[in-house]
C-alpha positions as CSV (number, residue, x, y, z in Angstrom):
1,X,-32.5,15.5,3.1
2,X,-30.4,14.6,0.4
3,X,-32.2,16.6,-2.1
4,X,-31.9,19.8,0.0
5,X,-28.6,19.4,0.6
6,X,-25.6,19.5,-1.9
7,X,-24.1,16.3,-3.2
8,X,-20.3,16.7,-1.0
9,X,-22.5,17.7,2.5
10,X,-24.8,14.9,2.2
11,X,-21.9,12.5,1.6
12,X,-20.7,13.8,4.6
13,X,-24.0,13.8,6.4
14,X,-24.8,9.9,5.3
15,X,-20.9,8.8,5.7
16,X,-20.7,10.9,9.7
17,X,-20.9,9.0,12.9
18,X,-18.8,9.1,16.2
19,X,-16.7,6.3,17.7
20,X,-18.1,6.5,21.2
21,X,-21.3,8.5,21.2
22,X,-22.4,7.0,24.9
23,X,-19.6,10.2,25.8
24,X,-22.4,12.4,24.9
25,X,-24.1,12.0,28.0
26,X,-21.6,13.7,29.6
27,X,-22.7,17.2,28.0
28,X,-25.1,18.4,31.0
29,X,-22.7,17.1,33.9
30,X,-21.9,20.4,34.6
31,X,-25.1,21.7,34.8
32,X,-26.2,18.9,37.0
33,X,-23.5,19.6,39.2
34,X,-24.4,23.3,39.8
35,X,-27.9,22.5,40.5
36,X,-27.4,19.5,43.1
37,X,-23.8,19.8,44.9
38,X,-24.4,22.2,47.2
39,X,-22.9,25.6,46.5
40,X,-19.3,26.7,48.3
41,X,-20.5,29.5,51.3
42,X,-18.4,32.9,51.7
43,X,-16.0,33.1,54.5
44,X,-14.9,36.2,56.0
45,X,-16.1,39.8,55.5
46,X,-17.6,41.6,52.1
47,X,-17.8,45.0,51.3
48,X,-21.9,45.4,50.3
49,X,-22.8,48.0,47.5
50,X,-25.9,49.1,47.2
51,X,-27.0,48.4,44.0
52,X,-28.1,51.9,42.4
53,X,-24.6,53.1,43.4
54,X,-23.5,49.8,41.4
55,X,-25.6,50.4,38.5
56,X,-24.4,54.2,38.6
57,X,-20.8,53.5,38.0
58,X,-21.1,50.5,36.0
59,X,-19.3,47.9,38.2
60,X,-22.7,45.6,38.1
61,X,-22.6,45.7,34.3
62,X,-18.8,45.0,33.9
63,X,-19.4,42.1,36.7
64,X,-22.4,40.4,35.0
65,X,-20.9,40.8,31.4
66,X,-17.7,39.7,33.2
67,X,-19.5,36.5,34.3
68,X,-21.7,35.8,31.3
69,X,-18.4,35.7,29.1
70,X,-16.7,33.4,31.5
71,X,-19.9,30.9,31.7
72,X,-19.5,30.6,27.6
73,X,-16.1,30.1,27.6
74,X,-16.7,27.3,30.4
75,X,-19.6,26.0,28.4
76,X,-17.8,25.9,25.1
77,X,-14.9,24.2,26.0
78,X,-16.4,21.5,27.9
79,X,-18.7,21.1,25.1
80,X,-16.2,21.1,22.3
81,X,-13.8,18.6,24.4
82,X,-17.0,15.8,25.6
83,X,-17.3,16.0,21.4
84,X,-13.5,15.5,20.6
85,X,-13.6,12.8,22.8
86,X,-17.0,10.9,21.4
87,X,-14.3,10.3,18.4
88,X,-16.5,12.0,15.4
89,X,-15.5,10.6,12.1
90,X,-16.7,10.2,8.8
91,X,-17.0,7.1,6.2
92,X,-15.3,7.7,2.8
93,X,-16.0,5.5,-0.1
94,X,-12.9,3.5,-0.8
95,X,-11.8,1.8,-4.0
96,X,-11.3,-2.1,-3.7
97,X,-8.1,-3.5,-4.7
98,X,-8.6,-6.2,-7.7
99,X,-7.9,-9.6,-5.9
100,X,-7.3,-12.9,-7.9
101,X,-5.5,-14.9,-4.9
102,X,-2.2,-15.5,-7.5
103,X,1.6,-16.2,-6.6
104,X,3.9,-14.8,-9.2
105,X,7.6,-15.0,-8.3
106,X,9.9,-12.7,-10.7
107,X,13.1,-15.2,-11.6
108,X,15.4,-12.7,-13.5
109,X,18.9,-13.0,-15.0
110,X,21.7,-10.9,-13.7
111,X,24.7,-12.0,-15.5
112,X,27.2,-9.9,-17.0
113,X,25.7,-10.3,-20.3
114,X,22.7,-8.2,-19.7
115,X,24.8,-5.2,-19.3
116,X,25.2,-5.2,-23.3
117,X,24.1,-2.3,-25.2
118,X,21.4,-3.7,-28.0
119,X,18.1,-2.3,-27.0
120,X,16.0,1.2,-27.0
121,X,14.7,3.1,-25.0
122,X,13.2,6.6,-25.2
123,X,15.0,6.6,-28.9
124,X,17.9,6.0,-27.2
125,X,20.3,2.7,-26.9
126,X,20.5,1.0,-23.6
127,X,21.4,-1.7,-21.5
128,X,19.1,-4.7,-21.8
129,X,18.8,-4.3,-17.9
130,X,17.7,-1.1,-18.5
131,X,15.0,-2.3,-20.6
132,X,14.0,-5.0,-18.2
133,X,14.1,-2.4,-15.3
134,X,11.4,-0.3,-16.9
135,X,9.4,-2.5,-18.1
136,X,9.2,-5.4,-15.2
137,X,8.7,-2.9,-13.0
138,X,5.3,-1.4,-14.5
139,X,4.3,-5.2,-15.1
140,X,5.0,-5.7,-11.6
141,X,2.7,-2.5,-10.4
142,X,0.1,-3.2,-12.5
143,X,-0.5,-6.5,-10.1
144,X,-1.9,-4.7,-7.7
145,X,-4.0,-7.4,-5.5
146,X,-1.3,-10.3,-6.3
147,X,1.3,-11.7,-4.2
148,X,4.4,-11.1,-6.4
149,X,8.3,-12.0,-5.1
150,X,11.8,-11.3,-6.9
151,X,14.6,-13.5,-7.5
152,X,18.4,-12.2,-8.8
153,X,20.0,-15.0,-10.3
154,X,23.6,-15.4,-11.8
155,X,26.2,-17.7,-10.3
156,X,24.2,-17.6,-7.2
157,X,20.0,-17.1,-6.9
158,X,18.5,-15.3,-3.9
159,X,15.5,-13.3,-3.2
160,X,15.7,-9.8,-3.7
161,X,11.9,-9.7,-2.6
162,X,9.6,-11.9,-0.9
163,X,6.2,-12.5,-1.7
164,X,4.1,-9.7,-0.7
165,X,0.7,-7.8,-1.6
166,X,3.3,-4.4,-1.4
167,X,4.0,-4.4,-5.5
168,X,5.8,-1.2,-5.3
169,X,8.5,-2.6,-2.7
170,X,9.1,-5.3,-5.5
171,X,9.2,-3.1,-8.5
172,X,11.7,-1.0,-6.5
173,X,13.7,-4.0,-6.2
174,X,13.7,-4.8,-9.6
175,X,14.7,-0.9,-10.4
176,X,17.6,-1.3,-7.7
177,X,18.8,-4.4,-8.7
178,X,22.8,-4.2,-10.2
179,X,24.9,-6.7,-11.9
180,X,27.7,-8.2,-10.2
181,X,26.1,-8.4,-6.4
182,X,25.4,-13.0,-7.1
183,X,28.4,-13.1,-10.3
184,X,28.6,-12.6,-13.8
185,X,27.6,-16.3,-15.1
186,X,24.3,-18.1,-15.5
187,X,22.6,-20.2,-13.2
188,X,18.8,-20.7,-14.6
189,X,17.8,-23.8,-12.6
190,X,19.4,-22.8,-9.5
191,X,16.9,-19.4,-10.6
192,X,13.9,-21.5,-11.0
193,X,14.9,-23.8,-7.9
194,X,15.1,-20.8,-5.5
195,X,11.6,-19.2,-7.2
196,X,9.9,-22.7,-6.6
197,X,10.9,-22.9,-3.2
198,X,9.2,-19.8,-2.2
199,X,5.8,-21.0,-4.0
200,X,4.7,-23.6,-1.4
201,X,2.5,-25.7,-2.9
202,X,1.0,-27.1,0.3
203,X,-1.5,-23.9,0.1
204,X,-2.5,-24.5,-3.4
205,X,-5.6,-26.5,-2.3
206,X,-7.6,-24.0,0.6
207,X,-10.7,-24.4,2.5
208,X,-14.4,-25.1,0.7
209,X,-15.4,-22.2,-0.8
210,X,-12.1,-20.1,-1.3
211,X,-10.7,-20.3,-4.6
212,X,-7.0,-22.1,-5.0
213,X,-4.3,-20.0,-5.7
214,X,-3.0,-20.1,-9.2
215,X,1.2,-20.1,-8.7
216,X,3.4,-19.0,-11.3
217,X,6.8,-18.1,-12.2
218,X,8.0,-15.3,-14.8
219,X,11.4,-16.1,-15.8
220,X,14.0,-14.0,-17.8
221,X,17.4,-15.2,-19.4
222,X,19.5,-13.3,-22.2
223,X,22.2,-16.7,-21.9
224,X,22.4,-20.0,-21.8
225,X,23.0,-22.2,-18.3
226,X,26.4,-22.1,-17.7
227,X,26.4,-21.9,-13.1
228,X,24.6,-23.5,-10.4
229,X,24.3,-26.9,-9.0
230,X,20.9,-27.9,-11.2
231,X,19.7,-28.5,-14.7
232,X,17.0,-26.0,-16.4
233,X,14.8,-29.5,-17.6
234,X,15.2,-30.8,-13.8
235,X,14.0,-28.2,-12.7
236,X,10.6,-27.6,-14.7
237,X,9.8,-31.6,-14.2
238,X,9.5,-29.8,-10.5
239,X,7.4,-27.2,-11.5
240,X,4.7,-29.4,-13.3
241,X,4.9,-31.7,-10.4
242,X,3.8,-29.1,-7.9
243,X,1.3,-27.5,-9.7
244,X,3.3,-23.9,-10.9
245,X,3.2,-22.9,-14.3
246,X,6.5,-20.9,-15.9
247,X,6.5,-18.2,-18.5
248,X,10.1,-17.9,-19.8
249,X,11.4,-15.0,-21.7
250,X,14.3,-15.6,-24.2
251,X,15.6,-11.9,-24.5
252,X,18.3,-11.0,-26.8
253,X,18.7,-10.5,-30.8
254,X,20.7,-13.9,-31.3
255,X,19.8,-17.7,-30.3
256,X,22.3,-20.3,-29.6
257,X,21.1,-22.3,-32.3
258,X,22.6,-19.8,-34.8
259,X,25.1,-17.6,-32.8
260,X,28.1,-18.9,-34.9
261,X,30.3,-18.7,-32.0
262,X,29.1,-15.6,-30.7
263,X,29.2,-14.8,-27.0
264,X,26.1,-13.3,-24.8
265,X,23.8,-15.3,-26.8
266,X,20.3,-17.1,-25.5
267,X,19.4,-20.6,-25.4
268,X,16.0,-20.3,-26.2
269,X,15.5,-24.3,-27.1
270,X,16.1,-25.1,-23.3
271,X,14.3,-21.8,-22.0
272,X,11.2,-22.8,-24.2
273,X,11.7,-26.9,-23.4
274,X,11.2,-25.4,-19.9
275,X,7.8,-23.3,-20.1
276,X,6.4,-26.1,-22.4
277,X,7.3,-28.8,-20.0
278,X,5.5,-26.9,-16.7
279,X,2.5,-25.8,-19.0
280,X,3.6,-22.7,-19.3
281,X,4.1,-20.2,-22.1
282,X,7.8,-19.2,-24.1
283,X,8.3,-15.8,-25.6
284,X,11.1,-14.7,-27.9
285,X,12.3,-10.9,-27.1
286,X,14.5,-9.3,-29.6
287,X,13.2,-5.5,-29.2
288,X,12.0,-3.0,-26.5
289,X,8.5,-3.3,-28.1
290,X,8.2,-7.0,-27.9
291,X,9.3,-7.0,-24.3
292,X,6.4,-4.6,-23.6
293,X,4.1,-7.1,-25.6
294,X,5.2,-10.1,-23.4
295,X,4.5,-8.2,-20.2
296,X,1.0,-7.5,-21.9
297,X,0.3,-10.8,-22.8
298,X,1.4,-12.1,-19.3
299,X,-0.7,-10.1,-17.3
300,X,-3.6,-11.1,-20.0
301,X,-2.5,-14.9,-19.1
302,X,-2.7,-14.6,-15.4
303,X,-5.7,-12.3,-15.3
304,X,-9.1,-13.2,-14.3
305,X,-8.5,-10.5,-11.4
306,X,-12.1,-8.6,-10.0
307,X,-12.3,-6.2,-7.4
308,X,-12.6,-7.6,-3.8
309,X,-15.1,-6.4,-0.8
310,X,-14.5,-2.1,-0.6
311,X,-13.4,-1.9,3.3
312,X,-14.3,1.3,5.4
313,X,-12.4,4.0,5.2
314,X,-12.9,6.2,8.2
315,X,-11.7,9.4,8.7
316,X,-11.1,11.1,12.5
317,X,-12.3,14.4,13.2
318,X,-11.7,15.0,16.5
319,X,-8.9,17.4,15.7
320,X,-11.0,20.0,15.2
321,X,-13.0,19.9,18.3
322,X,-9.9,19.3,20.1
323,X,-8.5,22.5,18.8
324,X,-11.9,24.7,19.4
325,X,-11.4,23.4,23.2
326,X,-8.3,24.5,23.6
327,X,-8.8,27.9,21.9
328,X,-11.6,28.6,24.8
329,X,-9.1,27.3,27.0
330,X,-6.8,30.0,26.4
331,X,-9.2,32.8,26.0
332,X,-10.8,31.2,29.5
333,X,-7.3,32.4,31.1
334,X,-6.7,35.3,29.1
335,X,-10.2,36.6,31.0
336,X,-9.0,35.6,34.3
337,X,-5.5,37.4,34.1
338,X,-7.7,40.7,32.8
339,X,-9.6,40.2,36.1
């Protein structure tokens, strides 16, 4: 059959089936019912024609033709409404989400310091937020299949998303997310803290057979600790004890270690003390271009993603007997007003 047919029709053909196909059986109940129920008898008086006078004006023809057309209609919209009802639908090959079963929350700095003007976008100069913005966010999409979560941290951390399979939700949080709304200082550990928290690490270890999840944290800084009620090193001691590795991301064009007094500088000793300490990895960020290699080499780091089971993807098609029944529906009484 599938060599007869085209390639899309016996896709369809193959992928077709009907929810409840036991409704079937309904199909001759009419038929049934006009042979065995006994039929209605006439009551009160009839005019008789004799049937040559019938066939000489007509009125026999227009009657039986009359009657022929109203059996179809009858037929055809019990038929096409016993078939809506069997639920016909068809199976359409669906594309499996890559699965790997990892936790990645998104710790990111929201001080007033990444509002400065020092890196490029487009060829044109922008915010570092802006920078983060656009490229978090398609690192954040591109994990399609992970749980991923956000955290906003300045003088205060919450969670700006929780974890969730729904990536774009995140990514929208990151492109929403405005400076100002926790403060204008830097709270790292208090970042970290809050990101930790919403890793629970009593699910790390799952039933025989299912592969732990592998927990991590992504976090970004362009300053130095300066807010919050914890210490950056305090912090990552936690991380290694329960299991969660931390990427940190030093972004800006001038370290502590050298800044000469300068403000809006990063402390990239205590950001990379902090990955090293967890078993993570540090990367230094001074461009556009090396933030887009760090997401790269992140999502390389916590890959190891393959595509899960393909679930069924069923599509319903009783719409379009449901609409054939109801167009002999109204041509049924459109014939019966003409009568």
């Amino acid at each position: 059959m599938s060599g007869i047919l085209p390639g899309w029709l016996a896709a369809f053909v193959s992928g077709f089936d009907l929810a409840t196909p036991w409704l079937l059986l309904a199909l001759p109940l009419p038929w049934l019912a006009a042979r065995l129920l006994p039929r209605a008898r006439m009551e009160g008086g009839a005019l008789r024609i004799p049937g040559t006078l019938a066939v000489g004006t007509g009125t026999g023809v227009d009657i039986a033709g009359r009657g022929r057309r109203r059996a179809t209609l009858v037929w055809g919209l019990w038929i096409a409404l016993v078939l809506a009802l069997s639920g016909p639908r068809v199976v359409l090959p669906a594309t499996a989400l890559p699965a790997s079963g990892r936790e990645i929350m998104i710790a990111m700095d929201l001080s007033g310091s990444m509002e400065r003007r020092d890196f490029s976008l487009d060829g044109e100069t922008v915010s570092r937020l802006a920078a983060v913005k656009r490229v978090g966010a398609d690192f954040i999409r591109r994990r399609a299949g992970d749980r991923i979560g956000l955290v906003i941290f300045a003088d205060q951390a919450y969670v700006a998303a929780g974890l969730t399979f729904d990536t774009a939700s995140v990514a929208r949080a990151l492109e929403e997310a405005a400076i100002g709304i926790s403060g204008r200082s830097t709270g790292i550990g208090d970042g970290l803290g809050l990101a930790l928290r919403r890793l629970d690490p009593r699910d790390a270890a799952l039933p025989e057979g299912r592969p732990s999840r592998t927990k991590a944290v992504v976090l970004l800084s362009d300053g130095a600790n300066n807010a919050g009620q914890t210490a950056p090193k305090d912090v990552a001691d936690l991380a290694r004890e329960i299991g969660v590795k931390v990427y940190t991301i030093a972004l800006g064009p001038r370290d502590l270690a050298d800044a000469d007094g300068e403000q809006d500088v990063v402390d990239s000793e205590t950001l990379r003390t902090m990955a090293q300490t967890s078993g993570g990895e540090f990367f230094r960020v001074r461009t556009t271009d090396d933030l887009v290699r760090v997401a790269g080499a992140i999502d390389a780091l916590e890959g190891g993603r393959a595509g899960g089971p393909p679930l069924p993807l069923r599509r319903d098609l009783w719409i379009w007997p449901g609409t054939l029944a109801l167009a002999f529906a109204v041509a049924l009484l459109s014939a019966r007003r003409a009568a």
